[in-house]
C-alpha positions in Angstrom: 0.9 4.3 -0.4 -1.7 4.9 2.1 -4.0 2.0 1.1 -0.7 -0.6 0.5 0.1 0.1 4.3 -3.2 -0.4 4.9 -3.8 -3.7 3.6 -0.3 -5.1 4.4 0.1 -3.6 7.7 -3.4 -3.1 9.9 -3.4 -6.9 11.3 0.4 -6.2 12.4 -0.1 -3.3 14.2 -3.3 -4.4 16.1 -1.5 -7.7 17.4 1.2 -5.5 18.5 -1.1 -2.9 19.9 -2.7 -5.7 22.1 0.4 -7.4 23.2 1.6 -3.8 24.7 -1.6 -2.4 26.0 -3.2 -6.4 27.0 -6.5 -5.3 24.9 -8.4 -7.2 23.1 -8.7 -5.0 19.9 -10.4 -7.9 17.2 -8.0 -8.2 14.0 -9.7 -7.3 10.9 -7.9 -10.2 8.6 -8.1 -8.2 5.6 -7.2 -10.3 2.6 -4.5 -8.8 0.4 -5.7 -7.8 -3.1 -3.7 -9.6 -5.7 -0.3 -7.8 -7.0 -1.3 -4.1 -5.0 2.2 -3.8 -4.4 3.7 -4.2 -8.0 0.8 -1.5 -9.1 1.7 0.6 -6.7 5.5 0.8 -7.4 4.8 0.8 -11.3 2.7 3.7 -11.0 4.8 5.5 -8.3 8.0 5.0 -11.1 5.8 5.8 -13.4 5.1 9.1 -11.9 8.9 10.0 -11.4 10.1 9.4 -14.9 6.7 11.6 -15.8 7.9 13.8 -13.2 11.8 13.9 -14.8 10.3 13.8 -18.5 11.4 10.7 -19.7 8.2 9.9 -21.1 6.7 11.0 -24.1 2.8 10.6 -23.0 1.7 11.6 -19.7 -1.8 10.3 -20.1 -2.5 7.2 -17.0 -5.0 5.5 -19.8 -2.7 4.6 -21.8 
């Protein structure tokens, strides 16, 4: 989750930070790999149903 908010949300949060503070902070424009979102939230459900045992293998490789 830590490296989704970073990738989504850095660029936000430095415009915002210079708007309220008048710095000049430069913007990283980080480019967005493709689909990190959907792999995040597949393997974070993926974990919970692992977690509740509906799963019958709990190996990541396959």
């Amino acid at each position: 989750m830590g490296l989704l908010g970073y990738f989504k949300y850095t660029d936000f949060l430095l415009e915002n930070y210079n708007f309220l503070f008048s710095s000049d902070v430069a913007l990283q424009h980080i480019i967005l790999p493709l689909a990190i979102s959907y792999f995040t939230f597949q393997q974070i459900a993926y974990l919970v149903d692992s977690y509740q045992g509906r799963t019958s293998e709990h190996n990541l490789l396959n």
